[in-house]
C-alpha positions as CSV (number, residue, x, y, z in Angstrom):
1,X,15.1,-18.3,-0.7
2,X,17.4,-15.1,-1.7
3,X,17.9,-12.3,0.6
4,X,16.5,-9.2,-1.2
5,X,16.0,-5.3,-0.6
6,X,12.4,-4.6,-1.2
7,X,13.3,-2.8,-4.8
8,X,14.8,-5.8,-5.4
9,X,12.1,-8.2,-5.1
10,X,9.9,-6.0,-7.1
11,X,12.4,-6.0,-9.8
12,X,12.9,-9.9,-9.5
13,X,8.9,-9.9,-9.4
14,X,8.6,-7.2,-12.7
15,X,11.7,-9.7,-14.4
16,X,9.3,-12.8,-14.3
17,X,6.4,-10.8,-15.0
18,X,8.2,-10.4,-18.3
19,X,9.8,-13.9,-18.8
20,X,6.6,-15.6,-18.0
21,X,3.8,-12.9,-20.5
22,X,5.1,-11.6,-23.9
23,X,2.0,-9.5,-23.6
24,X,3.8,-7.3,-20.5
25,X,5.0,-4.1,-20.9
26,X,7.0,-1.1,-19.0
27,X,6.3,2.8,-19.1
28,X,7.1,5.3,-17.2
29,X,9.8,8.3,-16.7
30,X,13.1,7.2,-16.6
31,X,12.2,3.4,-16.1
32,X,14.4,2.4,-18.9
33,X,18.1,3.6,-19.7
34,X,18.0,5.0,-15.6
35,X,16.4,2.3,-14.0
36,X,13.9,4.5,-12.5
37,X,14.4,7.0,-9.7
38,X,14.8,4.3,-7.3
39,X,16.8,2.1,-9.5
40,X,13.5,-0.1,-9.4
41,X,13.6,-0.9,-13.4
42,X,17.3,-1.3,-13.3
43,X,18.4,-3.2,-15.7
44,X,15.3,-4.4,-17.7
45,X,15.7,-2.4,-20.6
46,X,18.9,-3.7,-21.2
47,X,17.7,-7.6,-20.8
48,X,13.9,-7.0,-22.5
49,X,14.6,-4.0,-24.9
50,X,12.7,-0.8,-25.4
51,X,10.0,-2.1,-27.0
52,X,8.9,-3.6,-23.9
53,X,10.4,-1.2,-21.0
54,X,9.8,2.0,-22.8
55,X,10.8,5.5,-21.5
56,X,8.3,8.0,-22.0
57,X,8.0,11.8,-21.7
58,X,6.8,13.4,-18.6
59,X,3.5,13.8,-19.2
60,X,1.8,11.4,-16.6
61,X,-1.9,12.0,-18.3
62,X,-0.1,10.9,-21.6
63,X,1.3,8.1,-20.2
64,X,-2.0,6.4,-18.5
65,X,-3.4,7.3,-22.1
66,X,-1.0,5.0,-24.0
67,X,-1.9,2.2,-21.2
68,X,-5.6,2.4,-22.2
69,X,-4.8,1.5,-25.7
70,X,-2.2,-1.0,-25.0
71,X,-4.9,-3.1,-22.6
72,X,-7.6,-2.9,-25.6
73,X,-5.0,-4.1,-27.7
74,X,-4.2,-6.8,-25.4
75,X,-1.4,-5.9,-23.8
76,X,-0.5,-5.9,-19.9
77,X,0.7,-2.6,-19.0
78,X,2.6,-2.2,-16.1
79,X,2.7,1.8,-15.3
80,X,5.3,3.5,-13.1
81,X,4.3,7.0,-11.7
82,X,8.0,8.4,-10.7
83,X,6.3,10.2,-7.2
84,X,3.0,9.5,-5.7
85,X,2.6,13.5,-6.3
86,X,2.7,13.5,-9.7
87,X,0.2,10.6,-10.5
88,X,-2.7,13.3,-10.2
89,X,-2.4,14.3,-14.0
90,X,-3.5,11.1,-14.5
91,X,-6.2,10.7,-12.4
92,X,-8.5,11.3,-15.2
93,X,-7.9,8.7,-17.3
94,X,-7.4,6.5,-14.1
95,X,-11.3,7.4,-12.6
96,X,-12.9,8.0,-15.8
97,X,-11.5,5.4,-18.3
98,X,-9.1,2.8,-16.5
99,X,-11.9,2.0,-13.9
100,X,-15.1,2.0,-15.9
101,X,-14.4,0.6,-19.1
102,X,-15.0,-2.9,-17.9
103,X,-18.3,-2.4,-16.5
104,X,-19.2,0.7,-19.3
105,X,-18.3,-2.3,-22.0
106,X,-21.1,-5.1,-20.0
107,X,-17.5,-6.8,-18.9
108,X,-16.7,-7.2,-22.2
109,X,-13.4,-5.4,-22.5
110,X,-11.1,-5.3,-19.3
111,X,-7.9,-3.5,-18.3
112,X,-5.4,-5.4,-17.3
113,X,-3.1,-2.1,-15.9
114,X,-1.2,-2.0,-13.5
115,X,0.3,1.2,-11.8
116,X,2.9,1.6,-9.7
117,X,3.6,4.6,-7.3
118,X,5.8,4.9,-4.8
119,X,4.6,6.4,-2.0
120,X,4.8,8.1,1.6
121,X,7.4,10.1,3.1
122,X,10.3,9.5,5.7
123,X,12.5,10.3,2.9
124,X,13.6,13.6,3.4
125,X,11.6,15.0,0.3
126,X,9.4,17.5,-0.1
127,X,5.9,17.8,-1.0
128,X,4.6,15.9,-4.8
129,X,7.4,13.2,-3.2
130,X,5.9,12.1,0.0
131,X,2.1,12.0,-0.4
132,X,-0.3,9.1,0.3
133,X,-3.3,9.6,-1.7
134,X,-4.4,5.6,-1.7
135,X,-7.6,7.0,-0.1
136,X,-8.6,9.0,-3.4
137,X,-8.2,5.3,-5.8
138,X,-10.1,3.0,-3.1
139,X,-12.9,5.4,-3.3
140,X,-13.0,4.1,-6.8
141,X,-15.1,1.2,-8.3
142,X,-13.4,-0.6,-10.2
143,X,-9.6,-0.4,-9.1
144,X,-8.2,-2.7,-6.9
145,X,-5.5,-0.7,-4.7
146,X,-2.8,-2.7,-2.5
147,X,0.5,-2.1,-1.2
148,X,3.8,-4.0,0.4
149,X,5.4,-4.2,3.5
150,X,8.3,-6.1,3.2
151,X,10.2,-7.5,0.4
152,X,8.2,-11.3,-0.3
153,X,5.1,-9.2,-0.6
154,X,6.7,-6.6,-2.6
155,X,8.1,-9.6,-5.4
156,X,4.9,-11.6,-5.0
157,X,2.0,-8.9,-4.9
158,X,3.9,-7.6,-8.4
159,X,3.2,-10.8,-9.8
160,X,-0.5,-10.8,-8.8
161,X,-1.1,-7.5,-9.8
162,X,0.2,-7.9,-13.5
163,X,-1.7,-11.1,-13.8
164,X,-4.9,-9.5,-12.3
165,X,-7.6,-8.9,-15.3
166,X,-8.4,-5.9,-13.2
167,X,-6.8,-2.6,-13.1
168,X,-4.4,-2.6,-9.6
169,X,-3.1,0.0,-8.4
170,X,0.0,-0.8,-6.2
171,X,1.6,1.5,-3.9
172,X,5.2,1.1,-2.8
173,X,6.5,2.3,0.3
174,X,9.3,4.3,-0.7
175,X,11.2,4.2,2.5
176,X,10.9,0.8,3.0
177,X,12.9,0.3,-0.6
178,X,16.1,-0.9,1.4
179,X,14.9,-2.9,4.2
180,X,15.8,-6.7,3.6
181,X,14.4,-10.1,3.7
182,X,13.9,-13.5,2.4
183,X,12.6,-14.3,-0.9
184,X,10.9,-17.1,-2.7
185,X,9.7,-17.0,-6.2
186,X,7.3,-19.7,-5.6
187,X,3.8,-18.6,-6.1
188,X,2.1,-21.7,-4.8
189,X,1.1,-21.3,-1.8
190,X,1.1,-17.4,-1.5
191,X,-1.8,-15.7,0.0
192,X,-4.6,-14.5,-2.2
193,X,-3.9,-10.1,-3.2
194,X,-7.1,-9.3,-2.0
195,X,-6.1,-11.0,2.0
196,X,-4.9,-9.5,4.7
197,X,-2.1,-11.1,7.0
198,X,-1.5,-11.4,11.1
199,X,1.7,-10.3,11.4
200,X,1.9,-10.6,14.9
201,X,-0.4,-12.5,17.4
202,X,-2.0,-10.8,19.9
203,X,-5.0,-10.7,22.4
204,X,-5.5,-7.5,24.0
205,X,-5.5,-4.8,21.2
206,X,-5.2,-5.4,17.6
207,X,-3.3,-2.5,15.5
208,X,-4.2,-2.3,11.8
209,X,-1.9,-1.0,9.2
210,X,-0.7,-1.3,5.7
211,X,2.8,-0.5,3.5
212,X,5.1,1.5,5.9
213,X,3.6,1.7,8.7
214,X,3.6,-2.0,9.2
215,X,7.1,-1.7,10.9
216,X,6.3,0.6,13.0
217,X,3.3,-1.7,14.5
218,X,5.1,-4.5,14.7
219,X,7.8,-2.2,16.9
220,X,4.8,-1.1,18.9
221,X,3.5,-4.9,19.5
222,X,7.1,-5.5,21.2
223,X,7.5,-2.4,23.2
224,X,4.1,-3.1,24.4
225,X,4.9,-6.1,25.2
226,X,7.8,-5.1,27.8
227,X,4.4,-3.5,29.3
228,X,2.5,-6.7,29.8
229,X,0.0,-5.8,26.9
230,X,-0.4,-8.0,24.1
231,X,-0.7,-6.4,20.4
232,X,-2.0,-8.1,17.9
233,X,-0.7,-6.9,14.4
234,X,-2.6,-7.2,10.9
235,X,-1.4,-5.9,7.7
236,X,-4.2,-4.8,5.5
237,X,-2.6,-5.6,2.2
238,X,-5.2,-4.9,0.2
239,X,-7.2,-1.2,0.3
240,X,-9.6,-2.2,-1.9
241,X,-11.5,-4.3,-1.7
242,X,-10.5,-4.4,2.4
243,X,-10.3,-7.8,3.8
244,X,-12.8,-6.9,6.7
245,X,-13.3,-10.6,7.7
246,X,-9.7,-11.4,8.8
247,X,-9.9,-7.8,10.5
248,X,-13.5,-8.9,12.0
249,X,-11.8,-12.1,13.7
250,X,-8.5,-10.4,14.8
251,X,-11.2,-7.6,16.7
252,X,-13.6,-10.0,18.4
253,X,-10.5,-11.7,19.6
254,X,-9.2,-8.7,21.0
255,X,-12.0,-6.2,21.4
256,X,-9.5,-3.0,20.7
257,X,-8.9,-0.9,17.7
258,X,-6.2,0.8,16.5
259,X,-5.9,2.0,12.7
260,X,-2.9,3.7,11.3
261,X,-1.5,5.2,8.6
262,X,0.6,8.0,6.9
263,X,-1.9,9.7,5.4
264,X,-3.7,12.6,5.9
265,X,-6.9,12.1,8.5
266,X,-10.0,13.4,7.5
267,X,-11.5,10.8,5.0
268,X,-8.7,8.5,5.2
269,X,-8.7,4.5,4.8
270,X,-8.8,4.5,8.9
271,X,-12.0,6.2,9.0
272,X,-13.6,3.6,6.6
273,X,-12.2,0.9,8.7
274,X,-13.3,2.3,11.7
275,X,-16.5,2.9,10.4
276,X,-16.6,-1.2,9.2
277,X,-15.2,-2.7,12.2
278,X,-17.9,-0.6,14.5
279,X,-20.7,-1.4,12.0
280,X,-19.7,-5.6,12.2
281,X,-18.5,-5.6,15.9
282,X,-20.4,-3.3,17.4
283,X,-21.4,-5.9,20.7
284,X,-17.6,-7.0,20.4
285,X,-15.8,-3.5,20.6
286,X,-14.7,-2.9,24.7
287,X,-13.5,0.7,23.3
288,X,-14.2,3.2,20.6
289,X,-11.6,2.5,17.9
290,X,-8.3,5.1,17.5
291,X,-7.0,6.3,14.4
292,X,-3.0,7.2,14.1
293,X,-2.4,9.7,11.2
294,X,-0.5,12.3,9.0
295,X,-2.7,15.6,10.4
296,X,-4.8,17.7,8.0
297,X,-1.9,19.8,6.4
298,X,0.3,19.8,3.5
299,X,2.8,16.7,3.5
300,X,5.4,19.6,5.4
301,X,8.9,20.6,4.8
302,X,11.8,17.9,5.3
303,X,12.7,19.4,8.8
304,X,9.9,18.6,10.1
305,X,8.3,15.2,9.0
306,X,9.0,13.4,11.8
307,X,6.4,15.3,13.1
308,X,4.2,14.5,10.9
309,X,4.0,10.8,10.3
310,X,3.0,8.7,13.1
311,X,5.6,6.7,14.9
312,X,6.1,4.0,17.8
313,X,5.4,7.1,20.7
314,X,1.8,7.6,18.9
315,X,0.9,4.3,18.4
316,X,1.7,3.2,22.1
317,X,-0.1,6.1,23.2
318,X,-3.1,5.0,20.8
319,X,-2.8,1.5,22.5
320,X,-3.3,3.5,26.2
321,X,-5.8,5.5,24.9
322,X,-8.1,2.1,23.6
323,X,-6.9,0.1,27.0
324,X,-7.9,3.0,29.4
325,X,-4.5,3.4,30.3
326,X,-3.3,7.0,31.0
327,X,-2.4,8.6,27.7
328,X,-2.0,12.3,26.1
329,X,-5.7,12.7,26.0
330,X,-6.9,12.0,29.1
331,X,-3.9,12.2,31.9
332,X,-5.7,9.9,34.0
333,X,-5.7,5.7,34.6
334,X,-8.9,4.5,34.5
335,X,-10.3,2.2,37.6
């Protein structure tokens, strides 16, 4: 085990991607002599040459185009979109070619792509460098989208998601790039890309989240717990497909629902999970199910993000709010 920063796991994880599959290769803006924005690439070039960690023009569309004709010529592209604003140039070639061709071809040709944007705010950035637009690629059959929350998932997911014969598309929570932890390059073992994980165990209210926002629940789990409530934490992992059965078990165990993440509301992955977890444990539920999200605006001016992106105050008041506790809604303790 090696203590790692999160961008360091995923450059460890990209570094054996390329050891271990000649076939693997690196695009993006600044990726190669830079290192990437966030130093993420640093170094690769240097060991793997710029035949296989290749800086590229801005051009984003351009870039998801050259992908496409490395997978049919069977290479393993491995993407980086610098922002998660700017992937939306290439949303075309994502939706309409990346994600169709292998069921357009009667599963005959696949794309093994994989495209990494970093993603969310809490930054300090501006709009085009703190969005969360995972909702508009698991809408989409035919992409798997996933995302890390701490540093072993970040080096381990990687890994996956280049040896995926599937497209993935793998969101990185930008602000979590520097928090630490343990890492093992051992893959046996390691839980499937497409499964959730209980991050904490709890029995009176589970809280579901994914990428950043998973340190935030686990925050809420204690500070509930100096209340005498018991959270029950799960970190989705995967957005698509969604590992509702792990979710199912952690809500009949608990009854209580709260969804979360930094994302904008309306049409957001905690509507669909809502909508599941009501649909499967309807007789289970003791509460209607809470979402915690960005609101329906513009990601907003530095200033004022905080603001914007849910925190330990909203979550616990979520948690009140699904207990019939006194919250900001209501005002009132239930009987």
């Amino acid at each position: 085990m090696t203590m790692m920063t999160m961008a360091g796991a995923l450059n460890d994880g990209l570094r054996h991607a390329l050891d271990d599959d000649p076939t693997v290769v690196l695009l993006g803006e600044d990726i190669g002599r830079l290192g990437g924005v966030f130093r993420v690439t640093d170094g690769l070039q240097r060991d793997f040459g710029a035949d296989r960690v290749m800086d590229t023009p801005l051009a984003e569309a351009g870039i998801m185009g050259v992908a496409v004709g490395l997978a049919y010529r069977g290479y393993r592209p491995v993407v980086e979109i610098q922002f998660d604003g700017f992937v939306y140039p290439a949303v075309d070639q994502l939706v309409t070619q990346v994600a169709r061709t292998h069921y357009r071809t009667g599963g005959t040709v696949r794309m093994p792509i994989t495209v990494r944007i970093p993603y969310g705010g809490g930054i300090g950035a501006v709009e085009h460098h703190s969005e969360s637009p995972e909702a508009y690629f698991a809408h989409t059959p035919g992409l798997r989208v996933v995302t890390c929350a701490n540093p072993q998932d970040a080096h381990t997911m990687i890994r996956q998601a280049i040896a995926s014969e599937d497209p993935v598309v793998f969101f990185e929570p930008k602000r979590r790039y520097w928090v630490k932890g343990e890492v093992s390059d051992d893959l046996d073992g390691a839980l499937p890309l497409d499964r959730a994980r209980v991050v904490v165990e709890g029995t009176d209210v589970t809280v579901a989240a994914y990428g950043p926002l998973v340190v935030t629940a686990r925050d809420a789990a204690l500070a509930a717990a100096d209340d005498g409530l018991s959270v029950e934490v799960v970190d989705l992992r995967s957005l698509a497909p969604l590992d509702l059965d792990t979710l199912e078990v952690s809500v009949r165990k608990t009854g209580r629902l709260v969804v979360t993440h930094e994302a904008q509301r309306n049409g957001g992955l905690a509507a669909e999970v809502a909508a599941s977890i009501t649909e499967s444990c309807f007789d289970a539920l003791r509460s209607a199910p809470v979402r915690v999200t960005g609101f329906d605006t513009p990601y907003p001016a530095a200033k004022v993000e905080d603001h914007f992106l849910p925190d330990l105050d909203r979550l616990l008041d979520a948690v009140d709010r699904v207990m019939g506790r006194a919250n900001s809604l209501s005002g009132w303790r239930a009987s």
